[in-house]
DRENGU-142124 format. One record per residue (C-alpha): residue in three letters; chain; z, x, y. Coordinates in steps of 0.2 Angstrom, whole numbers. Each point is the difference from the previous one (the first is absolute). Layout:
+------+-------+-------+-------+-------+
! resn ! chain !     Z !     X !     Y !
+------+-------+-------+-------+-------+
!  ALA !     A !     Z !     X !     Y !
...
+------+-------+-------+-------+-------+
END
This chain:
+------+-------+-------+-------+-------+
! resn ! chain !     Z !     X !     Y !
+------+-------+-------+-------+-------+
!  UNK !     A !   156 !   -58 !  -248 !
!  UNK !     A !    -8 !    -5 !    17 !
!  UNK !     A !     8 !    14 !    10 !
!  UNK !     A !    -6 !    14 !   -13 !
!  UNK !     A !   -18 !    -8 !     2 !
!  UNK !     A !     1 !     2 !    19 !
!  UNK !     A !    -3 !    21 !    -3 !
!  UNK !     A !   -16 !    -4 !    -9 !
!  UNK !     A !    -7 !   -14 !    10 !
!  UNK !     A !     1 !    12 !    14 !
!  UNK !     A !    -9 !    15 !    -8 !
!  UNK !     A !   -13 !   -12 !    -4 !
!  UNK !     A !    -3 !    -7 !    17 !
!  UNK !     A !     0 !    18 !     7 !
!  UNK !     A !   -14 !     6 !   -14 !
!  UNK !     A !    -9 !   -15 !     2 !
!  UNK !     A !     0 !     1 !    19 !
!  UNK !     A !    -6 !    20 !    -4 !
!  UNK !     A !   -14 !    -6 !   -10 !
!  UNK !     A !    -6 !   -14 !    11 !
!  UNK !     A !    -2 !    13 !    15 !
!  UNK !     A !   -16 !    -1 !     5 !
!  UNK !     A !    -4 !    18 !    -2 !
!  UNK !     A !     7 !     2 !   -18 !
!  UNK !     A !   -10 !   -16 !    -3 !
!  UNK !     A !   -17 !     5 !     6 !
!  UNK !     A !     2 !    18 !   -10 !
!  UNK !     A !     4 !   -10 !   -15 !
!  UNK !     A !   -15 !   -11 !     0 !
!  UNK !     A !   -11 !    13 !     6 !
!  UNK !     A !     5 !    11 !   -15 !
!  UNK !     A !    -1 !   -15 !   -13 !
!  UNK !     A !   -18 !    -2 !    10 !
!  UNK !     A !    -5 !    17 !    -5 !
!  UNK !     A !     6 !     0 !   -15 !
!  UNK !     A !   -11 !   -15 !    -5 !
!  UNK !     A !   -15 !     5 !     8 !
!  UNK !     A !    -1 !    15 !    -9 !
!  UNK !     A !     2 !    -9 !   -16 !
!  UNK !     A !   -14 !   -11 !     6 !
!  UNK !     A !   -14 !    13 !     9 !
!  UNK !     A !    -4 !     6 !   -18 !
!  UNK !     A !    -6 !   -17 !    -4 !
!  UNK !     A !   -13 !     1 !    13 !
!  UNK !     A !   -19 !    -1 !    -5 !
!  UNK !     A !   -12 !    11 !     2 !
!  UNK !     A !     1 !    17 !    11 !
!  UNK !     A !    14 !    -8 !     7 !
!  UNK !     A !    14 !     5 !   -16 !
!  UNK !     A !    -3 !    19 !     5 !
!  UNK !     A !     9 !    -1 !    17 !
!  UNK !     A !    16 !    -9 !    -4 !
!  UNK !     A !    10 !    10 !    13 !
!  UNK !     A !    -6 !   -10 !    13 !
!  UNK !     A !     8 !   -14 !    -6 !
!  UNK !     A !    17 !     2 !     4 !
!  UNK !     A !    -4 !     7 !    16 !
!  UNK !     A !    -9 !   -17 !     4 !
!  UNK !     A !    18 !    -9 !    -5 !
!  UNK !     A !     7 !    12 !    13 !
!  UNK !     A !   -12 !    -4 !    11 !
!  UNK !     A !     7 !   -20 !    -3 !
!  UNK !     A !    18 !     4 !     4 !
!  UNK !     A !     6 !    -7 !    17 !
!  UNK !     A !    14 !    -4 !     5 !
!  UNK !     A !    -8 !   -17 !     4 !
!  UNK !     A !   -12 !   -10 !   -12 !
!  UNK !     A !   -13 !    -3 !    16 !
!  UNK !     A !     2 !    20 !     4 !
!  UNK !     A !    -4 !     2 !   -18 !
!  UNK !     A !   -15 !   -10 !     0 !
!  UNK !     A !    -7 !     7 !    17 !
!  UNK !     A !     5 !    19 !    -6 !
!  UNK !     A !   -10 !    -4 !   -17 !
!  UNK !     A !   -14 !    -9 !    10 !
!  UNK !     A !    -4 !    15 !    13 !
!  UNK !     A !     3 !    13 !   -12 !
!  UNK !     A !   -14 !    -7 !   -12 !
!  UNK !     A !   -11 !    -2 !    15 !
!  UNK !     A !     4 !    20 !     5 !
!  UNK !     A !    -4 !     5 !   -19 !
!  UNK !     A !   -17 !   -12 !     4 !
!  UNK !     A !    -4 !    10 !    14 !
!  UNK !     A !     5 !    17 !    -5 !
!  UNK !     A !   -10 !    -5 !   -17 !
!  UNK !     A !   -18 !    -4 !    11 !
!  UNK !     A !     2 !    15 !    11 !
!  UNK !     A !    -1 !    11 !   -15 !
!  UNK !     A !   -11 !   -10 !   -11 !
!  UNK !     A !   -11 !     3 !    16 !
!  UNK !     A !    -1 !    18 !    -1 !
!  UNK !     A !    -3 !     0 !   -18 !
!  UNK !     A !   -14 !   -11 !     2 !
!  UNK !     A !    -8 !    10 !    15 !
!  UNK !     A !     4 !    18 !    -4 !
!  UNK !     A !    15 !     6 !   -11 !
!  UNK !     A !    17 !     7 !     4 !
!  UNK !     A !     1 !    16 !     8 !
!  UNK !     A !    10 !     6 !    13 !
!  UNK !     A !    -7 !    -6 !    14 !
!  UNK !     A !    -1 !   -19 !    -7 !
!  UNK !     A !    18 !     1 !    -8 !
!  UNK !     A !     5 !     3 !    18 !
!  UNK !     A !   -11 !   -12 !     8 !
!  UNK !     A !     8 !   -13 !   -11 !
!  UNK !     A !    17 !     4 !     3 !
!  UNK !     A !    -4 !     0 !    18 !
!  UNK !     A !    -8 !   -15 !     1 !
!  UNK !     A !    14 !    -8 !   -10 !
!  UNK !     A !    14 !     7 !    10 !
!  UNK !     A !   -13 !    -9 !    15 !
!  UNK !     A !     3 !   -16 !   -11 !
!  UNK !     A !    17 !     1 !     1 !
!  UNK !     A !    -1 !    -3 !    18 !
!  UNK !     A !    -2 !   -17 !    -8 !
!  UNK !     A !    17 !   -10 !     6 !
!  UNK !     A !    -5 !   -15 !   -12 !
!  UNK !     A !     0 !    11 !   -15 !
!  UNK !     A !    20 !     4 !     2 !
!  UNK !     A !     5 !    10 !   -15 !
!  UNK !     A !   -18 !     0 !    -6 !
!  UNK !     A !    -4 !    13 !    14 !
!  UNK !     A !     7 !    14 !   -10 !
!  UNK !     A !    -9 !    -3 !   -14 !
!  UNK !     A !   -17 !     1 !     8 !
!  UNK !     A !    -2 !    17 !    -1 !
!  UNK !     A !    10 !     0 !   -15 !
!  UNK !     A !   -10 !    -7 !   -10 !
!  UNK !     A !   -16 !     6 !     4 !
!  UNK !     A !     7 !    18 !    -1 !
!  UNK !     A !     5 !    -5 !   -17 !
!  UNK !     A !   -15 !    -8 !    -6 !
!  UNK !     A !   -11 !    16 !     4 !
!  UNK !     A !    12 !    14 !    -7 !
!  UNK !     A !     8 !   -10 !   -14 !
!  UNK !     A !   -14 !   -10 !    -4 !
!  UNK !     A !   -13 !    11 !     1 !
!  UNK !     A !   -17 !    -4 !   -12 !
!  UNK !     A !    11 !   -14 !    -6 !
!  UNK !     A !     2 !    -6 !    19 !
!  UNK !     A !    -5 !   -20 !    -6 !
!  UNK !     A !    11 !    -1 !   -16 !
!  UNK !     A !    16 !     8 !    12 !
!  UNK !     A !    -4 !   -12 !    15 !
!  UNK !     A !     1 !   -15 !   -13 !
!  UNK !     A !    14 !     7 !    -9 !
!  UNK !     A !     8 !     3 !    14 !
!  UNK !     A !    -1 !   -13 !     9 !
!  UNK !     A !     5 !   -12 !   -14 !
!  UNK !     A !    15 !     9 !    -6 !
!  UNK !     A !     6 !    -1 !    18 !
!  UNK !     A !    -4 !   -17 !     0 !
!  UNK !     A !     9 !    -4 !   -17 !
!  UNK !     A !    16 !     7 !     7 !
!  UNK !     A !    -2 !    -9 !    17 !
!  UNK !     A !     0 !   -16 !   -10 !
!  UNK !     A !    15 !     4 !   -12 !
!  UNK !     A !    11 !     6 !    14 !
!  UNK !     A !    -4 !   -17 !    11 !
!  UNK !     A !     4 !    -9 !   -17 !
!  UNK !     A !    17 !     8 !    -5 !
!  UNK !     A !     4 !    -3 !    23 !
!  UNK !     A !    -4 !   -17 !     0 !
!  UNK !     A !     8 !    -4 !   -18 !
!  UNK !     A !    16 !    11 !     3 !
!  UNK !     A !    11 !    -8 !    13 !
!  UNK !     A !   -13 !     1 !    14 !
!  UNK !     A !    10 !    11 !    13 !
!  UNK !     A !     5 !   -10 !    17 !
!  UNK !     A !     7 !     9 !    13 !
!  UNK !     A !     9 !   -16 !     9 !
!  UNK !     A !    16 !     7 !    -5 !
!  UNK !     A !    -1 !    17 !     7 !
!  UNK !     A !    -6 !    -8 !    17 !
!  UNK !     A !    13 !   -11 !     3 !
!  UNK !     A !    10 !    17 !    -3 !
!  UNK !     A !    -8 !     9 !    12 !
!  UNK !     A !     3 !   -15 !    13 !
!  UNK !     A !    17 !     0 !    -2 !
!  UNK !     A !     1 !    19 !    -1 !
!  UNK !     A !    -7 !    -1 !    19 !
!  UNK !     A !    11 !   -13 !     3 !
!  UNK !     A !    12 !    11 !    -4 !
!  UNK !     A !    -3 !    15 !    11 !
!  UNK !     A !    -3 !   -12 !    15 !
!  UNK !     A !    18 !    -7 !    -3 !
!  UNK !     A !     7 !    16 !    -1 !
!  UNK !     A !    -8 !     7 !    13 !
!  UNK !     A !     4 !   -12 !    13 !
!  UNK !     A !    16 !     2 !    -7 !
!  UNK !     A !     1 !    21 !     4 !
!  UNK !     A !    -5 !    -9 !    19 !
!  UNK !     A !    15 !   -10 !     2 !
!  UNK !     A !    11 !    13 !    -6 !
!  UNK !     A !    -8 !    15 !    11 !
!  UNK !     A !     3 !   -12 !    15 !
!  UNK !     A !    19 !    -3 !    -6 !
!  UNK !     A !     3 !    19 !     1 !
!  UNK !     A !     5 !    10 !    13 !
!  UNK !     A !   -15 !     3 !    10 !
!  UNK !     A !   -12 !    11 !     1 !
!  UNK !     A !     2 !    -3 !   -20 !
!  UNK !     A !    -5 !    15 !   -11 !
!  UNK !     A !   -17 !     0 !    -6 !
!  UNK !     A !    -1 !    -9 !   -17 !
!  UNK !     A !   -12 !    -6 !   -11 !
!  UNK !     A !    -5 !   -15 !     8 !
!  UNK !     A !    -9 !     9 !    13 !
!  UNK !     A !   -12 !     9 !   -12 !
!  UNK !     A !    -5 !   -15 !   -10 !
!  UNK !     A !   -14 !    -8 !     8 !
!  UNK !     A !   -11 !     9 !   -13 !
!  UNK !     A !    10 !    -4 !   -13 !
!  UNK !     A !    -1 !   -20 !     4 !
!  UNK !     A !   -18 !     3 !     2 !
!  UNK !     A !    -4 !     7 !   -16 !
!  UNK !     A !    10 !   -14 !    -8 !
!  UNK !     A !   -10 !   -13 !     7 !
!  UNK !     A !   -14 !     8 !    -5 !
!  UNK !     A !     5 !    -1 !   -18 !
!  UNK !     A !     4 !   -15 !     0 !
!  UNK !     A !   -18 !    -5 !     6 !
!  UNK !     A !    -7 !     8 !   -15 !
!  UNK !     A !    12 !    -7 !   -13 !
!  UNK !     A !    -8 !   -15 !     9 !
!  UNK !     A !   -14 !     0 !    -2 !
!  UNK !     A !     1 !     7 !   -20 !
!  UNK !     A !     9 !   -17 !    -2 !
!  UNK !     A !   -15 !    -8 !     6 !
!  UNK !     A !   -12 !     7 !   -11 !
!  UNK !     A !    12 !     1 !   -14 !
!  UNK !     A !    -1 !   -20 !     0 !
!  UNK !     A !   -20 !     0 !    -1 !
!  UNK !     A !    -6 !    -9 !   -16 !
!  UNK !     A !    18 !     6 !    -8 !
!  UNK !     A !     5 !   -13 !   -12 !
!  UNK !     A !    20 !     3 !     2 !
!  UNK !     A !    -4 !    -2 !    19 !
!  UNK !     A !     1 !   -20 !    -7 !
!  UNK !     A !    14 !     4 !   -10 !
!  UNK !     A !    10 !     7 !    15 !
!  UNK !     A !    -9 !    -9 !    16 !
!  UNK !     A !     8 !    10 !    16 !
!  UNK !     A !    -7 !    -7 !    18 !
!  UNK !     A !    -3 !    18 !     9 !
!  UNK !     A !    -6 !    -8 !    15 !
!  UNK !     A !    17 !    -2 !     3 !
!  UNK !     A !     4 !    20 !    -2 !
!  UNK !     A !   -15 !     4 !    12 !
!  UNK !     A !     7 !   -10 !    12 !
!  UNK !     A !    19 !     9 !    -2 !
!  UNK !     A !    -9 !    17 !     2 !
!  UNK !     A !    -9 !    -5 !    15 !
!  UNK !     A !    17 !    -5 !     5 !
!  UNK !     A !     8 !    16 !    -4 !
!  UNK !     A !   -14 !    12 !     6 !
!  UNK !     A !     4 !    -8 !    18 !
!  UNK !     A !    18 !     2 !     0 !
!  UNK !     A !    -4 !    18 !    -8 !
!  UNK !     A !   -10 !     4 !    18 !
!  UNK !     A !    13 !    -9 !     8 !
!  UNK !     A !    15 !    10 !    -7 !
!  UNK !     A !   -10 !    16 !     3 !
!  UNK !     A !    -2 !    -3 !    18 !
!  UNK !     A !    19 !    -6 !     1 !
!  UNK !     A !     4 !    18 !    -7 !
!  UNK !     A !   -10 !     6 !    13 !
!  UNK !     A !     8 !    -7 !    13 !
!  UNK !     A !    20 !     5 !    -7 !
!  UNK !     A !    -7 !    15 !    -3 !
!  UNK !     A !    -7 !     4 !    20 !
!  UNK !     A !    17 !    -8 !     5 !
!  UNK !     A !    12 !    12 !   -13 !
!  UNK !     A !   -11 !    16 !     2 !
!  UNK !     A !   -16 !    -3 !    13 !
!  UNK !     A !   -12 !     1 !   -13 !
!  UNK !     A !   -14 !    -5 !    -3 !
!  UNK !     A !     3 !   -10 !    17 !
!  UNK !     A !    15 !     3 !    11 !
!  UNK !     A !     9 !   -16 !     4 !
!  UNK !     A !    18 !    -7 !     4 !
!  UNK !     A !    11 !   -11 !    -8 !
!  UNK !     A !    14 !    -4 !     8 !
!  UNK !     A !    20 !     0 !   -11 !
!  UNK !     A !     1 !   -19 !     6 !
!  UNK !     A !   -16 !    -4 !    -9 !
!  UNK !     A !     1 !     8 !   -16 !
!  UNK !     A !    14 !   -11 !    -8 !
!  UNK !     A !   -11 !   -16 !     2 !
!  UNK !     A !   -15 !    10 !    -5 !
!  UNK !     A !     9 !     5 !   -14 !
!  UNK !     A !     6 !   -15 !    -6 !
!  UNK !     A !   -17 !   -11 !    -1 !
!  UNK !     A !    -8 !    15 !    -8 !
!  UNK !     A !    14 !     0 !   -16 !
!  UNK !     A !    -3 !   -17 !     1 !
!  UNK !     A !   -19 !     0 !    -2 !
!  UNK !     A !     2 !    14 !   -15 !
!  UNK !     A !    12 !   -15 !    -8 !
!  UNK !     A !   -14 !   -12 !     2 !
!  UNK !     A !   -14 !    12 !    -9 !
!  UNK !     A !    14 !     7 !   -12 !
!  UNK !     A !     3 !   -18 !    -7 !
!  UNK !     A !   -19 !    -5 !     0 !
!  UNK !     A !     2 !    14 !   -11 !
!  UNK !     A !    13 !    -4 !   -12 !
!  UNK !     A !    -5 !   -18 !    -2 !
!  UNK !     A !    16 !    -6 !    10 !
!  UNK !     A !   -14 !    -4 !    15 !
!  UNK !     A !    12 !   -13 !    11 !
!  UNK !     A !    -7 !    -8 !    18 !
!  UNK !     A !    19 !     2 !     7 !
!  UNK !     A !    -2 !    19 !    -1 !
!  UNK !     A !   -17 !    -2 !     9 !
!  UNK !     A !     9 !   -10 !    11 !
!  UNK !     A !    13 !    13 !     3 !
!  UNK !     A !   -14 !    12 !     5 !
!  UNK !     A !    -8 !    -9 !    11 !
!  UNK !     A !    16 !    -4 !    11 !
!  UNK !     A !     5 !    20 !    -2 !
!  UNK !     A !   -18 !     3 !     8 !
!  UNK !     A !     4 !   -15 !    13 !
!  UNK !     A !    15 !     9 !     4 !
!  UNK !     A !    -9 !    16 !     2 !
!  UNK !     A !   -11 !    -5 !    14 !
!  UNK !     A !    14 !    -9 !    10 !
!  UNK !     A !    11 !    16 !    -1 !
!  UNK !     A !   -19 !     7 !     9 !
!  UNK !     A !     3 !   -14 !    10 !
!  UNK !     A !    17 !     1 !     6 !
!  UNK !     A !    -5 !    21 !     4 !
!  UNK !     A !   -12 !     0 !     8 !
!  UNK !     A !     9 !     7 !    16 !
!  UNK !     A !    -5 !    16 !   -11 !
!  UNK !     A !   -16 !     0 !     5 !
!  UNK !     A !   -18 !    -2 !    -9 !
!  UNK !     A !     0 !    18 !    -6 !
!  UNK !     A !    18 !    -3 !    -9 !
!  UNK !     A !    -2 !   -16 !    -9 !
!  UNK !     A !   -20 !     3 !    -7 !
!  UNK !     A !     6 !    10 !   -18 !
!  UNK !     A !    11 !   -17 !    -3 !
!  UNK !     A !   -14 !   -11 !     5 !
!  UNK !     A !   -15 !    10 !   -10 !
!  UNK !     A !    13 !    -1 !   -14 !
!  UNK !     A !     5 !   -19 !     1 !
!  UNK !     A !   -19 !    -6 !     0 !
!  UNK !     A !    -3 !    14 !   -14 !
!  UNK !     A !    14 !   -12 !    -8 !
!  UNK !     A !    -9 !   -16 !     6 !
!  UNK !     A !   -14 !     5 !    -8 !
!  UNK !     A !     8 !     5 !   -17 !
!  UNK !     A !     8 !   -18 !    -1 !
!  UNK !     A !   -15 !    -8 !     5 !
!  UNK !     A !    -8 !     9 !   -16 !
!  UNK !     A !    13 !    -4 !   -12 !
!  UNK !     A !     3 !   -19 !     4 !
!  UNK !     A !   -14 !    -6 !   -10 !
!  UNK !     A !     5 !     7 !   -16 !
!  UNK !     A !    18 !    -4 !     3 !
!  UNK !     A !    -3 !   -16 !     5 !
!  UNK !     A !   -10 !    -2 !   -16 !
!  UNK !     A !    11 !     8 !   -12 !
!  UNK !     A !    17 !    -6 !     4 !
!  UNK !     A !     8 !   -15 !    -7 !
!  UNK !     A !    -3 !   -16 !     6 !
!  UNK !     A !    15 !    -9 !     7 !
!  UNK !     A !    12 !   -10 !   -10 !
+------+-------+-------+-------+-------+
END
């Protein structure tokens, strides 16, 4: 009986994990937002009841992928509406629409969106004073109002169905994107070690073009970052499910300088294999050792990685690097210009562990 459930407790998990993507998720409220909203706009006094259209564009308006975003979409797009709304109700009450004041209005709303504070609101600007002048027309007032509060009602029903179903967080996704980056550096330093264990000059690989690739990465990971954050503001389930991101910002601030670090020991392996971007030597008996402590740093942030994060393998590294610049050491009968790759790579190393140490430190197990 238990083995024939297991099937079925599996499809479930997977459906459930479907729904629960935030994407899916956001569409379904937002469509279960328009769907009341439209039920409601009728209901609307006044000249307000003959523009319920506007109302589920207002719950569209309200659907972020974060309830703060939603909130500060909602709030500048009302104040653009505001603003598009007076340039037009200024025409009207000065001269009438024509033209040359339609124009003026769109051009001084387009002005308006020059605006940084108004955000998404800059769009409507224009918008709505265009709208209030060809749409409205002699009914100008009664559309400004009806517009205005339609938008309004479905503004407030999507920032209620948000906050009521399953706030989003993004917590999850960048902790992902951490250890997505984490990733890529471990395998990357790892593509290193094994180009300097091959005959040499290697062949070009990968690991020579993927500077921008690391860059990117980090970016991303700055961003999911910083959606975590705002994701958290006043979200109940942020009490629910407390996470200490300070702790995150300081592993990414860690990783972006091992990332700059990495890059310039690609650099350096690359000048030495092809004499690009910088043409430099690196001597046969230098590149086992070299090789070794950089394998032995892409274990280190391999395991942060993984969760297996151990101080002995930090250790390891930082005798392989140790080893590194005695092998310089012992050689330098080779002569400055014969040992500088090894030792722009070594303190590239130096610099990578002196980054990682606090988090490993941190995040391994105390001793027994």
């Amino acid at each position: 009986m238990l083995s024939s459930d297991l099937p079925l407790r599996a499809t479930g998990s997977r459906v459930k994990a479907a729904v629960w993507q935030p994407r899916l998720l956001q569409a379904v409220k937002t469509a279960v937002a328009v769907a009341i909203a439209w039920k409601l706009a009728p209901y609307l006094p006044g000249v307000a009841n003959d523009y319920p259209y506007y109302a589920p564009l207002g719950v569209i308006v309200a659907s972020f992928p974060t309830l703060m975003g939603s909130i500060k979409n909602a709030a500048q797009t009302l104040a653009g509406l505001v603003i598009g709304i007076a340039l037009a109700a200024a025409v009207i009450i000065f001269s009438e629409p024509s033209v040359i004041t339609v124009s003026l209005v769109v051009g001084i709303g387009i002005l308006f969106g020059g605006i940084r504070q108004l955000g998404a609101g800059r769009d409507y600007v224009p918008i709505a004073g265009l709208f209030v002048l060809i749409v409205g027309g002699p009914n100008a007032d009664g559309y400004s109002i009806g517009y205005v509060s339609q938008m309004s009602l479905g503004i407030v029903v999507g920032l209620a169905v948000n906050l009521l179903v399953a706030p989003p967080l993004r917590v999850t996704a960048a902790v992902k994107e951490l250890s997505r980056l984490r990733g890529a550096l471990g395998r990357h330093l790892e593509s290193l070690a094994d180009a300097l264990d091959a005959d040499w000059p290697p062949e070009e690989g990968e690991w020579s073009t993927q500077g921008q690739t690391l860059a990117s990465t980090t970016k991303a990971v700055r961003h999911a970052l910083a959606e975590a954050d705002e994701s958290r503001r006043i979200n109940p389930r942020a009490r629910i499910r407390p996470h200490d991101l300070s702790t995150d910002h300081d592993d990414l601030a860690a990783l972006e300088n091992v990332t700059f670090y990495v890059r310039d020991l690609t650099d350096v392996l690359a000048g030495a294999a092809w004499g690009t971007p910088v043409p430099v030597d690196l001597p046969a008996v230098l590149r086992p050792p070299l090789s070794a402590a950089v394998r032995a740093t892409a274990a280190v942030v391999i395991e942060w990685d993984t969760g297996s994060t151990s101080l002995d393998t930090l250790h390891t590294a930082e005798e392989a690097l140790a080893a590194v610049t005695k092998a310089v050491h012992d050689h330098r009968e080779l002569g400055a210009d014969a040992v500088v790759a090894a030792s722009a790579a070594a303190l590239d190393l130096t610099r990578m562990l002196a980054a990682l140490s606090p988090g490993i430190v941190r995040d391994a197990p105390a001793p027994a």
